[in-house]
Every structure is written in structure tokens, then in C-alpha cells.
N, C-alpha and C positions, 0 to 999 in steps of 0.2 A: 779378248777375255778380260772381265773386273775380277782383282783381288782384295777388292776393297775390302770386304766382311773381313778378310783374317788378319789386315792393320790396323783395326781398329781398337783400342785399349778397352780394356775390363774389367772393373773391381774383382778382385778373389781375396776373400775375408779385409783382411785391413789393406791391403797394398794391390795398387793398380800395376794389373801388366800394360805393355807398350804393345801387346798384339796378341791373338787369338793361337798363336801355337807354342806348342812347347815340347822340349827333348822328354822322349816319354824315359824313365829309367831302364839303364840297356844292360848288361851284366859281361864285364871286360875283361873280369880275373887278373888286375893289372898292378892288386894290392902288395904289399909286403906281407911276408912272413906272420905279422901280425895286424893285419888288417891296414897299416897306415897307409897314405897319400904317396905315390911314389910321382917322380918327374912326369914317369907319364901316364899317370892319373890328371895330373894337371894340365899336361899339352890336350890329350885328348877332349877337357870337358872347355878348354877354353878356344880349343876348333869350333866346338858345337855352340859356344854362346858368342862367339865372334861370328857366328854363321846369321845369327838374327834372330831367333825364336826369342818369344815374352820373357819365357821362362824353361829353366834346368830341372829336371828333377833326379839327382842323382841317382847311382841303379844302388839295386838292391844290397841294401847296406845292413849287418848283423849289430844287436844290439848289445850281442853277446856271446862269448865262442865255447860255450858252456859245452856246448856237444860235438865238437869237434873238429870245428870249421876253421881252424887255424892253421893258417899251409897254403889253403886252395884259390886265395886270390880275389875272396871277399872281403869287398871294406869295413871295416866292422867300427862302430864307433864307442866301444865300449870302455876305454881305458883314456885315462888324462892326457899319458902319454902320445897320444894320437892328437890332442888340440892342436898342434903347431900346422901339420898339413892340413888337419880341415879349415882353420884359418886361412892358411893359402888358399885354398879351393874356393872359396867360399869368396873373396877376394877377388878371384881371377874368372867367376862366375858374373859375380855384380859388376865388373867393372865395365864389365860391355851394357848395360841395362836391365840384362835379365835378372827374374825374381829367381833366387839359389834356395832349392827346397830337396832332403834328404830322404830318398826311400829308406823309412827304418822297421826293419822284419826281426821277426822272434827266431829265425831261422826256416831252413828248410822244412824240416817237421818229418814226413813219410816219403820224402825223398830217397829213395837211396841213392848212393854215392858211394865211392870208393874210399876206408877208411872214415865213413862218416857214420856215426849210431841215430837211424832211424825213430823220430821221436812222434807221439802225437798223444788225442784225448784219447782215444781204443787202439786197440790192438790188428786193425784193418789192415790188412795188404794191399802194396801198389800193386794191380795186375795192368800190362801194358798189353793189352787187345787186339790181334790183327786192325788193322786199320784206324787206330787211333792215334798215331803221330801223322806230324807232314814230312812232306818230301824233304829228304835230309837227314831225317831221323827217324828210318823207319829200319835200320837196324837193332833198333831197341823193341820194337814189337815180340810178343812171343814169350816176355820173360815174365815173371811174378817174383816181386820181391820180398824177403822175410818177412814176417810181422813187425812192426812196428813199436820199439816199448811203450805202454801207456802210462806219460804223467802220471804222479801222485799229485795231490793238492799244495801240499808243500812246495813244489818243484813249480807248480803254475803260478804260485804267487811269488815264488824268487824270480820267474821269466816276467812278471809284474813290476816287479822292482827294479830287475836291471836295463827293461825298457823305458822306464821314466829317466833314468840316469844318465841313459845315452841322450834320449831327448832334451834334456836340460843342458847336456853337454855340447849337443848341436847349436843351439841357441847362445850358449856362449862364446862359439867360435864365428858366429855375424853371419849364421844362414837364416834367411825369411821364412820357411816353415818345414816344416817335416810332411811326408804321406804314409800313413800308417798301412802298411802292406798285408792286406785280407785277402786276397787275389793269390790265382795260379796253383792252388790249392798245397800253398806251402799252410806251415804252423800254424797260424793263426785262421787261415781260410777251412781248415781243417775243423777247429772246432766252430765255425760256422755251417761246415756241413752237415746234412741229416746221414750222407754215407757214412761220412769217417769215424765222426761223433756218437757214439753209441752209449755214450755214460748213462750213468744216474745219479750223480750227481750235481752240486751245482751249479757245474759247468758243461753239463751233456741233458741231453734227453729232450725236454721240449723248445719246441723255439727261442723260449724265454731264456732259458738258460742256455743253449747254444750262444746265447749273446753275451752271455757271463763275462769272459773275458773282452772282447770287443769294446764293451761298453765299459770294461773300468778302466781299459787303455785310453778309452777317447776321455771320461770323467778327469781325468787324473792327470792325464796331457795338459788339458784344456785348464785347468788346475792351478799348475806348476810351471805354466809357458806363457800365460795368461791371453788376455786377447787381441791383441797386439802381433800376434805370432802365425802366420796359417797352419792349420792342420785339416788334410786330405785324407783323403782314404780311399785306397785302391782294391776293386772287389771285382770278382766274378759274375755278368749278368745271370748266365744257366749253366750250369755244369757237366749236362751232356752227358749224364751218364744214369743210366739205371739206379732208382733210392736215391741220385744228387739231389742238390737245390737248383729250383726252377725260378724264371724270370717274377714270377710273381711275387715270392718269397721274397728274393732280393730287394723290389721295389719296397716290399715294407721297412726290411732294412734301410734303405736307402732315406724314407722318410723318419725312422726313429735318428740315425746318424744326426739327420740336419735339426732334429729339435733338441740333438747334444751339443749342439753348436759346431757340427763338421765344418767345412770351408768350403770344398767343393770332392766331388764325387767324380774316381777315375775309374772307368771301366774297365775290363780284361773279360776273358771266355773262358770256360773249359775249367778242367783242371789237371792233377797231373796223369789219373785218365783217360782224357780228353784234350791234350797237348796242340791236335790238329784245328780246334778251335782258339788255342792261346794265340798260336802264330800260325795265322786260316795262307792258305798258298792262292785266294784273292779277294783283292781288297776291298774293305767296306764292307766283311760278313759282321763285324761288330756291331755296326752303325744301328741295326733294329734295335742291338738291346740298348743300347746308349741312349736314342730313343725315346723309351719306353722310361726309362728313368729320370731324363729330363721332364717328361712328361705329369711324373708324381712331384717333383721336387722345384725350388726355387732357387737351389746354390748353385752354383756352375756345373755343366756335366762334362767330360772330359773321353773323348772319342780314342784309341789309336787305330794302325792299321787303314787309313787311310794313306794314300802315296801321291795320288794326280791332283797335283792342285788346284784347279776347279774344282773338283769332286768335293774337295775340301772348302772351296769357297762356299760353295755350294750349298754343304751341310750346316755352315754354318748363315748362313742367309736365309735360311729355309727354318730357323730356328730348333734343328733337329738336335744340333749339340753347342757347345759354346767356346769348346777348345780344342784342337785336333791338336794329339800326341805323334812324334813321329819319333821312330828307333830304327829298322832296318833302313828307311828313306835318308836319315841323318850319317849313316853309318856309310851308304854308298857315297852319299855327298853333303858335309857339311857345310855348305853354300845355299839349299836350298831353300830356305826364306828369302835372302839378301836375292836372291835369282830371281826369285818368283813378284819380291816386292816392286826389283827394276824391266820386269817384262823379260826377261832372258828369260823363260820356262824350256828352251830350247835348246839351251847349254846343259840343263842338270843331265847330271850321269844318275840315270836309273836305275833303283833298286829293282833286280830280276824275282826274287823272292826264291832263289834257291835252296837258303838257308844255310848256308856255307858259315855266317855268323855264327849260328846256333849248335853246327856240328864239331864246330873246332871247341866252343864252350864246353859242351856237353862232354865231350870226350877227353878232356881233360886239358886243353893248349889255353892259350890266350885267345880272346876274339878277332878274327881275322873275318877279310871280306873280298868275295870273290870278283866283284868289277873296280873297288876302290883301293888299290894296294899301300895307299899310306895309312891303313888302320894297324893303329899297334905301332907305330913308328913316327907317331907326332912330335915325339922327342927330340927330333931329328932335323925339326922345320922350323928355322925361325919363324915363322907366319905365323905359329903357334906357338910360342913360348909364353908364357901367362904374365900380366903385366908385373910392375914392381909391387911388391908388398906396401899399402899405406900403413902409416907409421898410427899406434892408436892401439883402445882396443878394439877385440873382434865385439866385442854386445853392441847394440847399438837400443 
């Protein structure tokens, strides 16, 4: 078996990675009280970039805890007070090679959650569908969640403002770029849908203005981080759902992004709808639409959900995609590039795809994994203690 295609380095906007894979963002619940970097925030991500991958993309990270995300174990990078740990992180990311880039979201949006106030452009309910989650979370089938309050205008251009803040903040603590999180049909992916999205204003109703916010997040990134900085964008190819947005749709998106100056384009499925698309039970259901967007665009396209690595080589030699994301793979075994690069494919402990990750998440614990039992307890391992802080500042 060649694994040649996925060592091979890659321009993505200004900074070449060292190989074609990368830790897609995975959601740990591992923060403080108020979003900051705990110990094992650090052990954790510096398993995964001592494992070998190009590049980090940390998970899903709040840019703001306006609606009441504070408590549950998201990283939030909203406050000054929090530079000290993302400096580590950020630190203990690069020090192994990998490019260190921040999932940064507006929040969940029509999620509901326990003690969280459901937010979006309309006032649409989550309805969870017989048959719409995967195995693992098909407890949640069945149920319909309140209405969702709908933004005012005022309220979308302060979620405008506090997301540039954090992004200039991330950039100051010496991460390589941020992925602006449109994807999974959290907040922002929400006012890219034609379901959720029902406005009439400037920020709802036609295509154009569905893109309203999207486009003054990328304008105003790209702005104020200037180009020197990557910025990605993580989006949903179809939404899988009756009145969602369809692959086609997206692809135009995908083409306006890259003439805003995006970096590169990260895929995801579904939305929160359509959950058994986000995290499909096997692998390589992504790969069509990944695809299909490579196919319109010329920045890097960014696969996850791929596990066997031929499959991965594969995809990428075949020129279907340019980067394979991995998250439940990385989580069974943070070894899995370093394995795969030296011909051990035979040692990796296999991701089952039972979702054991995602039920412990969901249900309110930390992320746990049901074949790899040191997740959650990296802390614990010297092999994993993050290196020394260099002396300096974080901008670079």
C-alpha cells in the first residue's frame, strides 16, 4: 500500500502544511467555567499534533457567550482573560509542525440544550425525525424543540462585532488561522439556510441576503487579520432535509467564498435535522459532496469522515479532495498519521463508529471513547504534556 499522496505538503492560503491531513475540530467539553484552556485542553490537542497530522483545527470554539454558553465546556474565545491558554495551545499545537487554526462559531443558534436560549434568523423549530440521527443518538428522535427566538438587527450586528474580536484575539495569541464555522446547522449555518431563514430582511429571504452575514464575517476577517492569516470556512454540502439547501446552492457559495478571499473550503453534511448525515455510521458518505466542490473551486477542499487510510490516500490521488479531516479516527487513536506514514496501518486501534464520543457529548458529560480509554485523561500521561512555553510574544 502508497501513502504517498497524504505526505505530501500543501499550500493553504499563506502557510504550507507538512501533509494532507488534519484534526477535523471535535467538541471535548473540556473548558473552564468560562471558556478558558484547561490542562487538558492542552494534553488532549497536543496528543493529536504529536500524532502527525499537517494540521489542528480546534473544535468548536464560541466567540461569544452572549446566550448562555457559559458552564458547558465550550471554548469560547471571547474575553482577554483567556489569551494566556490559547497562547499555550496555540504553542503546544505548532511545536510539533502542525499549522494551529481555531473553529470560531457565533454559537449554537436552534440548538437546544439544557439551560441554553435557543437563538436564530426565524423563529423555526428543531424537529428531530424518526430516523434522522445515527446510531447513538437515536434517543433524541421524537422530540420538537421550542421555537427558537428570532434575532433583531441590532443583536446580529453585535454577533458581528464580537466575532471579529475574538478573531483578532486568536491571532494575537500565535494561531495560523481561524475556520469560520457555517456548518452543522448551528447559527450561522442557519442563516445560510432557506429552511431556517425566513426573513425579510437584510439578512433573510433571498440567496443574496441569506449570505448577509457570512459575507461580512469573511469581508471583515479578511480585513482585520489581513492576508497573512488563513481563514477557512466550514459548511454543509446538502442539508437533507425538506425546503434545506441543496449541493448546488452550496457550490455557488463555495465559489463566491473563494473570490472573498476564503483559504480553503471544509466540508460537513446535514444539519441539525439531519444529524445522521453530519456523523454518517460509514464512511466516505461525504466524499460525493466534497467532490463536487472541489470540482467548482480552486482553494483546497477539505473531506472528513474518511477512516481507512488508503481510502484516504486514495481520495486524495484521485484528486477528489486535497485534505482529509479526521475526528472520531483521531479520538480512537492519536497515532494514526505517525502509523500510517511508517507502514504500521496494522497497529492503529480502529474507530467502530459507534458514536460513544458523541453520546457522552450530547448528554451532557465530557467526551469519552468507547475503544480508546485514555480520552479525557491525557492529563495524566506524560507522553502528552505539552512542551515548554517559548519565551516571546504569541503574534508572530
Amino acid at each position: 500500500m502508497s501513502f504517498t499522496e497524504l505526505f505530501s505538503p500543501l499550500k493553504v492560503g499563506p502557510k504550507e502544511l507538512k501533509n494532507r491531513l488534519a484534526f477535523a475540530p471535535t467538541g471535548m467539553g473540556n473548558a473552564d467555567d468560562h471558556g478558558g484552556v484547561t490542562d487538558q485542553t492542552l494534553c488532549h490537542y497536543t496528543a493529536r499534533a504529536k500524532g502527525g497530522v499537517g494540521m489542528v483545527i480546534v473544535e468548536h470554539t464560541m466567540a461569544n457567550l452572549k446566550f448562555g454558553l457559559e458552564g458547558i465546556g465550550c471554548l469560547g474565545f471571547h474575553r482577554d482573560r483567556n489569551l494566556a491558554g490559547m497562547y499555550d495551545l496555540a504553542n503546544a499545537i505548532k511545536a510539533f509542525g502542525a499549522a494551529a487554526v481555531v473553529q470560531l462559531s457565533l454559537g449554537l443558534g436552534r440548538e437546544p440544550g439544557p439551560g441554553l436560549e435557543s437563538f436564530g434568523p426565524s423563529a423555526v423549530p428543531v424537529e428531530f425525525a424518526p430516523g434522522c440521527m445515527p446510531k447513538g443518538l437515536k434517543g433524541f428522535e421524537g422530540y420538537t424543540a421550542p421555537p427558537p427566538r428570532e434575532l433583531a438587527i441590532p443583536e446580529i450586528e453585535e454577533l458581528e462585532d464580537l466575532f471579529i474580536a475574538s478573531a483578532l484575539r486568536i491571532q494575537s495569541a500565535g494561531f495560523d488561522g481561524i475556520e469560520i464555522h457555517g456548518g452543522h446547522g448551528y447559527a450561522l449555518a442557519s442563516f445560510l439556510s432557506p429552511h431556517a431563514n425566513q426573513r425579510k430582511d437584510r439578512y433573510g429571504g433571498s440567496f443574496e441576503k441569506r449570505m448577509t452575514l457570512a459575507l461580512n464575517l469573511v469581508r471583515r476577517c479578511r480585513e482585520g487579520l489581513g492576508k497573512d492569516f488563513i481563514i477557512g470556512f466550514r459548511i454543509s454540502g446538502d442539508e437533507h432535509i425538506q425546503g434545506g439547501r441543496r449541493i448546488s446552492e452550496t457550490i455557488d457559495i463555495a465559489r463566491i467564498l473563494e473570490k472573498e478571499g476564503i483559504d480553503y473550503i471544509h466540508l460537513t453534511s446535514g444539519t441539525l435535522e439531519a444529524k445522521k448525515f453530519t456523523f454518517p455510521d460509514k464512511e466516505g458518505v461525504i466524499l460525493p459532496e466534497a467532490e463536487a466542490i472541489k470540482a467548482a473551486v480552486r482553494v483546497p477542499v477539505i473531506c472528513p469522515n474518511i477512516h481507512d487510510p488508503q481510502k484516504a490516500a486514495d481520495a486524495v490521488k484521485k484528486g477528489r479532495v486535497d485534505i482529509v479531516s479526521l475526528s472520531r479516527s483521531l479520538l480512537a487513536d492519536p497515532q494514526w498519521p505517525v502509523k500510517v506514514r511508517e507502514g504500521r496501518t496494522n497497529e492503529i486501534r480502529r474507530c467502530i463508529l459507534c458514536n460513544t464520543c458523541l453520546n457522552t457529548l450530547f448528554t451532557g458529560f465530557k467526551t469519552r471513547c468507547a475503544v480508546n480509554p485514555d480520552v479525557g485523561r491525557e492529563r495524566f500521561m506524560p507522553e502528552y504534556f505539552p512542551p515548554p512555553r517559548k519565551i516571546g510574544k504569541g503574534k508572530k
